[in-house]
C-alpha positions in Angstrom: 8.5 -2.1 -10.7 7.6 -1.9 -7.0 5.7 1.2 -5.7 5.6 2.1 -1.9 1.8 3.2 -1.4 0.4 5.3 1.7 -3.2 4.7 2.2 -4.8 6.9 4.8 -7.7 5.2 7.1 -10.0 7.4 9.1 -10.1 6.1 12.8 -13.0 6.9 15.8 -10.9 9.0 17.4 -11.4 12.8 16.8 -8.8 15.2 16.8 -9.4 18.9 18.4 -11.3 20.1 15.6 -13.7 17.3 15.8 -12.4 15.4 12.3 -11.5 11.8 12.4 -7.8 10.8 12.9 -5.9 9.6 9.8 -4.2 5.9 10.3 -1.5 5.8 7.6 -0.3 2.5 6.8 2.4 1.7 4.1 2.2 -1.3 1.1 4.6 -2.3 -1.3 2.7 -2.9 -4.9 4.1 -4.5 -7.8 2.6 -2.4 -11.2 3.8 -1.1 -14.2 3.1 2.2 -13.6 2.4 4.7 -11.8 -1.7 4.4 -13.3 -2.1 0.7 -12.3 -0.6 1.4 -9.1 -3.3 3.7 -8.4 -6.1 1.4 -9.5 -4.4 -1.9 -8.0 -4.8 0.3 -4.4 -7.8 1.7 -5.3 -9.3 -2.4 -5.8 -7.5 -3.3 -2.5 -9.1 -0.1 -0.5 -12.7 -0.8 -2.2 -12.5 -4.1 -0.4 -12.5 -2.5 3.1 -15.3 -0.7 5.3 -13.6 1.9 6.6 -13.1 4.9 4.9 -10.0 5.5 3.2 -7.5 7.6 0.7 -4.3 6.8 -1.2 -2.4 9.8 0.1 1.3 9.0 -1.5 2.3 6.6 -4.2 5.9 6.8 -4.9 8.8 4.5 -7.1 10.9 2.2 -5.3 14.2 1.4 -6.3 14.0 -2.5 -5.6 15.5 -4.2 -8.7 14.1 -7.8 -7.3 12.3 -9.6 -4.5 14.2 -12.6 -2.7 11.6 -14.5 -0.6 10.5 -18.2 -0.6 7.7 -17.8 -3.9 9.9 -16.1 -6.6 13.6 -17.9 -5.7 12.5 -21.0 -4.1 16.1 -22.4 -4.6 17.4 -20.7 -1.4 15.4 -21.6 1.0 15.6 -25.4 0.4 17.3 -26.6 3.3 
């Protein structure tokens, strides 16, 4: 299954109150649930200096992925 994660880095900038500004950036994860999602992101965000939250993980309904690794056979030329 393929999850759509939202990971939330802090940035410099400051908003009015004085608190950092929130980057949110959007990955696609392959996991069997919902669990190992959240640890996979949590691995890939430990791996990182700035400081950061998963705000959203949420199912996607992607029944495969076509690209050139998993079906090689259509992108022979």
């Amino acid at each position: 299954m393929y999850y759509l994660v939202t990971i939330g880095y802090e940035t410099e900038q400051m908003d009015r109150e004085g608190n950092p500004r929130v980057k949110k950036v959007k990955y696609v994860l392959q996991a069997e649930s919902v669990e190992e999602a959240t640890i996979v992101a949590s691995k890939y965000r430990s791996g990182d200096v700035r400081s950061s939250e998963s705000i959203s993980i949420a199912k996607m309904p992607i029944e495969c992925v076509i690209d050139e690794k998993n079906t090689p056979e259509y992108y022979k030329s």
